[in-house]
Kinemage of the C-alpha trace (Angstrom):
@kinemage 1
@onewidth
@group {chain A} dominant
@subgroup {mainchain}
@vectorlist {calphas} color= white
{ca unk a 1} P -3.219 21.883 -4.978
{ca unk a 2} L 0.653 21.252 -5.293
{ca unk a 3} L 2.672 21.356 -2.158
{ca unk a 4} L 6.295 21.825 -2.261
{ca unk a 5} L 7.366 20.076 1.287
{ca unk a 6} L 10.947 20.766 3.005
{ca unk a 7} L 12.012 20.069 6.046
{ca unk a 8} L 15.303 20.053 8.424
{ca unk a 9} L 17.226 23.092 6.143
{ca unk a 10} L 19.210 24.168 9.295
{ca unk a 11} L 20.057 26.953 8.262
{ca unk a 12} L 20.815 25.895 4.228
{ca unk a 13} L 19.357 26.501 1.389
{ca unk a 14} L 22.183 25.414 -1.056
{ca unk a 15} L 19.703 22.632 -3.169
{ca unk a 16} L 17.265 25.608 -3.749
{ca unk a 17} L 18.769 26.529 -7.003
{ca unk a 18} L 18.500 22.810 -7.884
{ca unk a 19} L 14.274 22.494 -7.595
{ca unk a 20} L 13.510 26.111 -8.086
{ca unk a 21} L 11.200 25.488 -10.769
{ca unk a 22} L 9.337 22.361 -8.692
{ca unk a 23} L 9.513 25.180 -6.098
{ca unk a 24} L 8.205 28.379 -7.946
{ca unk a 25} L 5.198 26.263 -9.524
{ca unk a 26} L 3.666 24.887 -6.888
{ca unk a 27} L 0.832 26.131 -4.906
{ca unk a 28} L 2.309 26.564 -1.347
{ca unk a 29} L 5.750 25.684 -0.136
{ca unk a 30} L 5.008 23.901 3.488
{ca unk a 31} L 8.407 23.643 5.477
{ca unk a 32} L 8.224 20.826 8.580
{ca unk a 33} L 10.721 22.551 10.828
{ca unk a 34} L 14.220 22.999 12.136
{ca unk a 35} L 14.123 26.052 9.786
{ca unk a 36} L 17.926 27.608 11.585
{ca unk a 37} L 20.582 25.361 12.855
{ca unk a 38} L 20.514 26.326 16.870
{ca unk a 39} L 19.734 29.702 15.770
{ca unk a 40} L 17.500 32.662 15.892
{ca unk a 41} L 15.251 35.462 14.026
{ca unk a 42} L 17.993 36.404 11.602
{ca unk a 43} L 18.666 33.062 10.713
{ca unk a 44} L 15.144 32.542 9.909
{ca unk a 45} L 14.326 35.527 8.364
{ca unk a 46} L 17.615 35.014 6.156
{ca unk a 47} L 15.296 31.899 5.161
{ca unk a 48} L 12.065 32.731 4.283
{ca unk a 49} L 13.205 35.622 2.733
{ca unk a 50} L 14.818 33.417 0.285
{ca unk a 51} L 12.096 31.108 -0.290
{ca unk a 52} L 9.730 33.617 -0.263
{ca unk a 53} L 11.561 35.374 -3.847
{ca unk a 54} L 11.104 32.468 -5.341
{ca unk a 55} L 7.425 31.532 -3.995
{ca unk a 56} L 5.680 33.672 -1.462
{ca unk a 57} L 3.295 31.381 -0.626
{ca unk a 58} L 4.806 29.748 2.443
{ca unk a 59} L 3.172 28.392 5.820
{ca unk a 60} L 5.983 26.797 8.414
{ca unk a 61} L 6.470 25.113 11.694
{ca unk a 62} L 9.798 25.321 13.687
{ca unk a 63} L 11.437 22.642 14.954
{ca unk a 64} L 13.297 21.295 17.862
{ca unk a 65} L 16.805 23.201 16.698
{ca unk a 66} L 14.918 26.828 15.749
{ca unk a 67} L 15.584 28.942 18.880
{ca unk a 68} L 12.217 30.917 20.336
{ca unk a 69} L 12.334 33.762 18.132
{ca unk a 70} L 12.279 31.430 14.745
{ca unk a 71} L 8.446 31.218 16.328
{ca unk a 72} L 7.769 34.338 16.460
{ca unk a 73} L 9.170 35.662 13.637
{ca unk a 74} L 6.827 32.920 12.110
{ca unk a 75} L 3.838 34.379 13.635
{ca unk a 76} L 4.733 38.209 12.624
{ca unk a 77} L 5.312 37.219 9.011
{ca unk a 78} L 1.778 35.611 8.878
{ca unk a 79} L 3.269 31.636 8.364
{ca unk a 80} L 3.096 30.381 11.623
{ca unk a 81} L 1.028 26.992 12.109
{ca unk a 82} L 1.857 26.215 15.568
{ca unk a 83} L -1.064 25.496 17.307
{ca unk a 84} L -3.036 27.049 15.025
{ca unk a 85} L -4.827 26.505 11.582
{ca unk a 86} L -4.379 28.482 8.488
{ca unk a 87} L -6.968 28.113 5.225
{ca unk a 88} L -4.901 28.126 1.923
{ca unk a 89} L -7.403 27.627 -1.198
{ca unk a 90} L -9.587 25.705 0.352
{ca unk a 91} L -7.516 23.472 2.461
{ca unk a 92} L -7.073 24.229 6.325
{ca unk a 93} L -3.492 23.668 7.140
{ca unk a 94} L -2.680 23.130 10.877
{ca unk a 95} L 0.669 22.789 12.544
{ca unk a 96} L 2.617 21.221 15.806
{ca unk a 97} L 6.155 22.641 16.098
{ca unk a 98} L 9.380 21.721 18.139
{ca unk a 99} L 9.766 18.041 18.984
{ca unk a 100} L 9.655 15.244 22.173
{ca unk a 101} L 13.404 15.513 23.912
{ca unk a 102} L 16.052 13.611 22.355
{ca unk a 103} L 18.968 11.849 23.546
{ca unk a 104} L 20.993 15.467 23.252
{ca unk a 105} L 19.525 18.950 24.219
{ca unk a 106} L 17.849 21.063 21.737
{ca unk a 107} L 15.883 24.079 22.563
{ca unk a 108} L 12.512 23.684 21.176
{ca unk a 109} L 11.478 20.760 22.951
{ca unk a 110} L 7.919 19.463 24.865
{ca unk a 111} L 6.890 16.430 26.670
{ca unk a 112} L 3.485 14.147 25.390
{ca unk a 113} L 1.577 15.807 27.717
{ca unk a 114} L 2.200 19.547 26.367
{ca unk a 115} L 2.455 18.145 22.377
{ca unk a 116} L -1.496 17.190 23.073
{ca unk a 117} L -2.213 20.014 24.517
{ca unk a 118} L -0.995 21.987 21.411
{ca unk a 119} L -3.000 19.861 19.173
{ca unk a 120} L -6.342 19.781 21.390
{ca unk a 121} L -6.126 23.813 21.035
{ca unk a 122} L -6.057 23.428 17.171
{ca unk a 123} L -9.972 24.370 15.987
{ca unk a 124} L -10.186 23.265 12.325
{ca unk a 125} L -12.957 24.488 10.562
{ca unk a 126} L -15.253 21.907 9.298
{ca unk a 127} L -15.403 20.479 5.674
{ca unk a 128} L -12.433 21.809 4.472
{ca unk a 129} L -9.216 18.986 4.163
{ca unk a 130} L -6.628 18.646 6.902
{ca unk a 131} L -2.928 18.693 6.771
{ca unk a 132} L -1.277 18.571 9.773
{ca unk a 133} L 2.426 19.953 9.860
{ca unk a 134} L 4.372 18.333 12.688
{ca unk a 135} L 7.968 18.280 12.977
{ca unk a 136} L 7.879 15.472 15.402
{ca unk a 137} L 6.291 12.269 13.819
{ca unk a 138} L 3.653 9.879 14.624
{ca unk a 139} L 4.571 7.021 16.617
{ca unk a 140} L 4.910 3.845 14.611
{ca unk a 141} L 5.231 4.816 11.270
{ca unk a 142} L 7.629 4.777 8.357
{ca unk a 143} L 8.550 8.324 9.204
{ca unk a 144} L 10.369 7.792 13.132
{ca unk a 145} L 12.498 5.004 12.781
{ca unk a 146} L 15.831 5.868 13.742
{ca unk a 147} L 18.621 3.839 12.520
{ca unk a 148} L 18.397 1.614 15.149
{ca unk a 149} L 15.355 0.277 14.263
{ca unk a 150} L 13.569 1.653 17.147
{ca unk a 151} L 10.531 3.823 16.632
{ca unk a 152} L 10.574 7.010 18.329
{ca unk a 153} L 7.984 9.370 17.264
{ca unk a 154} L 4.829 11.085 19.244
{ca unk a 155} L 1.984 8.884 20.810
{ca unk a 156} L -0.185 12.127 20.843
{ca unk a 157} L 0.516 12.880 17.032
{ca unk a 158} L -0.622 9.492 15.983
{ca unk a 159} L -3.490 9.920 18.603
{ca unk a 160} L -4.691 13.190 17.282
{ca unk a 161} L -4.807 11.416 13.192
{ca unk a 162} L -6.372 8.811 14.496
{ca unk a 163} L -9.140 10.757 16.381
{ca unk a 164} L -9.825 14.127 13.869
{ca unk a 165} L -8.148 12.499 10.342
{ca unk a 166} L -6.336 14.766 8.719
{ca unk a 167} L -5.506 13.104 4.787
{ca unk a 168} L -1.757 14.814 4.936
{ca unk a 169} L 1.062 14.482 7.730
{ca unk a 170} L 3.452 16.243 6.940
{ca unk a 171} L 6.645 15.974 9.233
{ca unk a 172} L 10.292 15.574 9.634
{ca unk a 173} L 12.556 15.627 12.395
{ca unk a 174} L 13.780 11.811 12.134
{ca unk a 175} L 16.530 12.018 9.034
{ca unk a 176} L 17.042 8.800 8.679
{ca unk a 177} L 13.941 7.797 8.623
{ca unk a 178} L 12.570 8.972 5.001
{ca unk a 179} L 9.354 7.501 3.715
{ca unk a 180} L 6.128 7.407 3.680
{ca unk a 181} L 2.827 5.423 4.591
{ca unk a 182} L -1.006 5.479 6.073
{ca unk a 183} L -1.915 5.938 9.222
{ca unk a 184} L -6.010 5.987 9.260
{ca unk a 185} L -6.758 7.198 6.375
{ca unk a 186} L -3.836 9.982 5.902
{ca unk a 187} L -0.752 9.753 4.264
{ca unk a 188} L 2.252 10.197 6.686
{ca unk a 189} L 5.299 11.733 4.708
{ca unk a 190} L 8.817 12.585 5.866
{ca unk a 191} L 10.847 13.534 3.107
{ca unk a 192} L 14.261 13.868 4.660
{ca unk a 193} L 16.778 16.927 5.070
{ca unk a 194} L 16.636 19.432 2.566
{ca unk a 195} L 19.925 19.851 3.806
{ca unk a 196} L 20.926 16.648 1.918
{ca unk a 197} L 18.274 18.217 -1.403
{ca unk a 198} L 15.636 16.183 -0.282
{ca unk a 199} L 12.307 17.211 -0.783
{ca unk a 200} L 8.682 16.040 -1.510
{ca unk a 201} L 5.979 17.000 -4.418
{ca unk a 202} L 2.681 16.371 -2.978
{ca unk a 203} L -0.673 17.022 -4.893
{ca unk a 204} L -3.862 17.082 -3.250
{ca unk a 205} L -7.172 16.743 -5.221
{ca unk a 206} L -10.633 18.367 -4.407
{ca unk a 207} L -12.174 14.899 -3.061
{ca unk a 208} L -9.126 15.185 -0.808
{ca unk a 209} L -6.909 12.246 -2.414
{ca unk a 210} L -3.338 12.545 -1.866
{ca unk a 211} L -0.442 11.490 -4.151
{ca unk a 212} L 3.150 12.001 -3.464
{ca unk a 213} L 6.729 11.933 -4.799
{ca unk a 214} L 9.676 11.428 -3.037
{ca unk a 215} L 12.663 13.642 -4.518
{ca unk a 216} L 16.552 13.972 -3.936
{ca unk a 217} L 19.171 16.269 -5.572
């Protein structure tokens, strides 16, 4: 399986002429969140609906900057993995959206205690490979350090891979903080804005081995 990974558009999809091929060939595009910038439903539909003519096959978390509707309009179009698990060809794709609070106030936002609760209500179905699609980071990892050095991402994320062992994480959130790295046995990946035509390539074979490529346009 290919995965085409994006995350942090808000709201802009002005690279997408740049990897529509990368885009159009692969086997799912997977976007991490923060779909709209502080927006709503429109915003997001505006969105997928453009992805979706040049792939159809997307699944999608919102982030800490989509507005409540971005969610649902998720859910009616079928994408939504918030909470929840979705099967694509064989591999179960499950999904944490929004983010822990951040120094300023953004709308989609939940404290440790509600982000595990999320992932304790995800039921992945056995024998099939994991990715997990969180907008907010582990903790620790080459994905949420902020420039500052300091590592800010979710306790209960890195809990949850270290407990069921997913072999993708795919997440976002943390711009500055592009990279990627192992975390018990599953490859963490934050590929930066796609606002700044960054972007990820990520095949997944059927023994579940993972290899990725880090892109910018």
């Amino acid at each position: 399986m290919t995965i085409f990974n994006i995350t942090d558009l808000h709201g802009s999809l002005r690279h997408l002429p740049e990897v529509r091929r990368e885009a159009a060939d692969a086997d799912v595009i997977v976007v991490s969140g923060d779909i709209t910038n502080f927006a709503g439903r429109e915003e997001a539909r505006r969105i997928i609906d453009e992805l979706s003519a040049v792939n159809p096959e997307i699944l999608a978390v919102s982030g800490n900057c989509d507005r409540a509707p971005v969610e649902g309009y998720l859910r009616e179009r079928g994408i939504a993995l918030h909470a929840a698990v979705l099967v694509h060809s064989g591999v179960a794709f499950a999904g944490l959206g929004g983010s822990l609070p951040g120094p300023g106030p953004t709308p989609n936002t939940y404290s440790e205690e509600e982000l595990a609760g999320f992932l304790d209500s995800i039921d992945a179905p056995p024998g099939a490979p994991l990715v997990l699609v969180s907008h907010q980071p582990p903790f620790d990892t080459p994905a949420d350090r902020i420039a500052a050095g300091r590592h800010v991402g979710s306790r209960s994320v890195r809990s949850y891979i270290e407990r069921v062992h997913p072999v993708l994480c795919l997440s976002g959130h943390i711009h500055e903080s592009v990279g990627q790295g192992d975390l018990a046995g599953c490859r963490v990946v934050n590929p930066g804005p796609f606002g700044q035509g960054r972007y990820a390539l990520i095949e997944l074979d059927a023994r579940g081995g993972v290899g990725v490529e880090m892109h910018v346009k």
